[in-house]
C-alpha atoms as one frame of an Amber mdcrd trajectory, in Angstrom:
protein
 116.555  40.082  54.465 113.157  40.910  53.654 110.513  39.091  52.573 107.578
  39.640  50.290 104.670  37.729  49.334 104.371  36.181  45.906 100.835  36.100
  45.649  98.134  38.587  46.673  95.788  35.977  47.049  96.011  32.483  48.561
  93.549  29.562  50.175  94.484  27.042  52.516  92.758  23.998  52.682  92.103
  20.792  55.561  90.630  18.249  53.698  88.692  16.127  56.282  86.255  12.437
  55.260  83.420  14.283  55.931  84.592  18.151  56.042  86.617  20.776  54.127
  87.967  23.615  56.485  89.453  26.729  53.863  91.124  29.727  55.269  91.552
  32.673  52.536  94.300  35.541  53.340  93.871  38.645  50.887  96.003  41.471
  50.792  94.223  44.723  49.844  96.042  47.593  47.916  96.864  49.449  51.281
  99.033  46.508  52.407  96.166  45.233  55.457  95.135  41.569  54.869  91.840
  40.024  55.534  91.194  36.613  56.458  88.727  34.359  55.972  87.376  31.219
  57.585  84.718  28.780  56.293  83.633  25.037  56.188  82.417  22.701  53.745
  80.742  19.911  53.853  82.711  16.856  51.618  79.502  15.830  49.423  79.715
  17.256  45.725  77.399  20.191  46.178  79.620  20.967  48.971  82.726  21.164
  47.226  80.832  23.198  44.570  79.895  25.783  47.129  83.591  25.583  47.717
  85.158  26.144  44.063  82.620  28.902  43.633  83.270  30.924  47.047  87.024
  30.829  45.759  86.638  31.688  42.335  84.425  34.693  44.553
């Protein structure tokens, strides 16, 4: 059985007190992925930095 992804795109998220860890997988056209680490702090501007790095 094979299996394919549903979504292109995803984020996965460790939602810490006082940190947010996200790791983004992408998968280009050609089939490769990327991935993508970063961390957040868990004040509001933080989380804004967040929302607009994945809406990026």
């Amino acid at each position: 059985m094979k299996i394919s992804p549903i979504y292109k795109r995803v984020i996965g998220l460790d939602v810490h007190q006082a940190k947010i860890s996200a790791c983004a997988v992408i998968e280009q056209v050609d089939g490769t992925r990327t991935v993508e680490h970063r961390k957040f702090g868990a004040l509001k501007r933080d989380r804004r930095a967040l929302a607009e790095w994945a809406k990026a």
